[in-house]
C-alpha positions as CSV (number, residue, x, y, z in Angstrom):
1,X,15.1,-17.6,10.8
2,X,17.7,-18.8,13.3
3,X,15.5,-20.3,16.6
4,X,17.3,-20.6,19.8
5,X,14.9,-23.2,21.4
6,X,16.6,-23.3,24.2
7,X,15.0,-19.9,25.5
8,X,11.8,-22.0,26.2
9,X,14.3,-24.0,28.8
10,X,16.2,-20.9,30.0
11,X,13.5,-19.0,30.8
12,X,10.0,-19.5,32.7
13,X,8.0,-17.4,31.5
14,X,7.5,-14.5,28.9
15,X,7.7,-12.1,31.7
16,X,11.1,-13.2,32.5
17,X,12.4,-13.1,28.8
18,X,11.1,-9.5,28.4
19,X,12.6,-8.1,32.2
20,X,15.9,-9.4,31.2
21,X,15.4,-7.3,28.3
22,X,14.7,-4.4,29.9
23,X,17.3,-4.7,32.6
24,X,20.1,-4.9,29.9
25,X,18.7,-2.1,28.4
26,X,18.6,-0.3,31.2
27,X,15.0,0.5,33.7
28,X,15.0,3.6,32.6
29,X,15.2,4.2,28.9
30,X,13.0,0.9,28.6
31,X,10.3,2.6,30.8
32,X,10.4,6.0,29.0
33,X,10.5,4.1,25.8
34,X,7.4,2.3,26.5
35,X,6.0,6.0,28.7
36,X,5.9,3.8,31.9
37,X,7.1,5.2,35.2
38,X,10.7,2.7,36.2
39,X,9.3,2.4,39.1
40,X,5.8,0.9,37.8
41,X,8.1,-1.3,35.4
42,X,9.9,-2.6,37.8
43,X,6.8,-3.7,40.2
44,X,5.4,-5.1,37.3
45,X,8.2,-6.8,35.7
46,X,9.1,-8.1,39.1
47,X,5.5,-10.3,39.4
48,X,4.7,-8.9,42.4
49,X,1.8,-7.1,43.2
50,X,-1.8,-5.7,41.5
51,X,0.6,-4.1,38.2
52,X,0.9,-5.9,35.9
53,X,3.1,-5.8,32.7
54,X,0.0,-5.8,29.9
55,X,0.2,-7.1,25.9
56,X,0.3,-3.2,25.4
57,X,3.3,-2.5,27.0
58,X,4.8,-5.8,25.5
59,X,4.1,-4.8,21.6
60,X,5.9,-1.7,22.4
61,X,8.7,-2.8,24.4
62,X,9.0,-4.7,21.3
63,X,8.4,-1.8,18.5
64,X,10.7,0.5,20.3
65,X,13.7,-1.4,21.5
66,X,13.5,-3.9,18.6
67,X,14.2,-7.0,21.0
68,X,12.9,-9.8,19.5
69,X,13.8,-12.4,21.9
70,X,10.4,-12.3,23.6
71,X,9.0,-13.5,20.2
72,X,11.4,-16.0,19.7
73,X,10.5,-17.1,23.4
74,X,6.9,-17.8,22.5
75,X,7.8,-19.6,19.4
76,X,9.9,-22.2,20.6
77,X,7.9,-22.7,23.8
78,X,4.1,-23.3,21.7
79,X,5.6,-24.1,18.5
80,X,8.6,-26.0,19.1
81,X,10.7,-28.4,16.8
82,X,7.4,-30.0,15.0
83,X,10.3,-32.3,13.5
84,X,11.1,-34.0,16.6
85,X,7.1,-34.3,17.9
86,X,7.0,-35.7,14.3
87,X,9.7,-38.1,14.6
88,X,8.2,-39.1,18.3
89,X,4.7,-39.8,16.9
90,X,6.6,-41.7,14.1
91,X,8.6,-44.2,16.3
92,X,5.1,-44.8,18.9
93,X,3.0,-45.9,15.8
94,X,5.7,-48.2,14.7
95,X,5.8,-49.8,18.2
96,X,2.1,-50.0,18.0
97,X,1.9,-52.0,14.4
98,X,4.2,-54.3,16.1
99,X,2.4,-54.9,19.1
100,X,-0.4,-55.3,16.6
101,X,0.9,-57.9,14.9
102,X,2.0,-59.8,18.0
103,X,-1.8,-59.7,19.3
104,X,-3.2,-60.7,16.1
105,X,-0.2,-63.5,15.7
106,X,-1.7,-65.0,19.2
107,X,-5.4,-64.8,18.1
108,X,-4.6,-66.4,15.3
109,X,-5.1,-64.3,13.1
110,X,-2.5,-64.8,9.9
111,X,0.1,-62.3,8.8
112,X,-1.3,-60.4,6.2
113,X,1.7,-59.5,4.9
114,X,3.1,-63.2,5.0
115,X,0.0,-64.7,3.4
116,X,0.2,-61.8,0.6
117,X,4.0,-63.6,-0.4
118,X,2.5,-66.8,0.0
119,X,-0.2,-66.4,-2.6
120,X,3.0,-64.5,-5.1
């Protein structure tokens, strides 16, 4: 599966992601698609107000107009590149054993590692 991470950047929230959907669409075959009035869709779509768009209406926006990008939205915002995260983690622990070893070096305690080839 291809992941367009940058959707997560493009976008602010899953609201947005499915109202562009629905606007390319067009208002109206999206709302009749999903039985919603356009009207109602649009109110809701829009932010504003006491309607609002509900995980119903989302898993059928979905089913009927096959748009998967509201998915793909949700992945890479909460799932993300784990590799990078990874890689990040990674490079902060190395930093850390350093800075270890330069706080045990000034309290005098030896190198483990250098008293381990000494003993060889």
């Amino acid at each position: 599966m291809d992941l367009d991470e940058s959707l997560s950047e493009r976008f602010g929230c899953l609201r947005e992601v499915v109202a562009q959907g629905v606007y390319q669409r067009g208002l109206k075959r999206a709302a009749a698609d999903i039985d919603e009035a356009p009207g109602n869709l649009s109110v809701q779509l829009a932010g504003d107000g006491q309607r609002k768009f509900s995980v119903d209406q989302l898993e059928r926006y979905i089913q009927t107009s096959g748009d998967k990008t509201p998915i793909y939205y949700l992945i890479g915002k909460y799932l993300g590149d784990h590799g990078a995260a990874r890689d990040h983690a990674m490079d902060q622990v190395v930093s850390l054993v350093a800075d270890l070893r330069g706080m045990l070096a000034r309290a005098g305690v030896p190198d483990v590692q250098s008293a381990a080839r000494r003993r060889s």
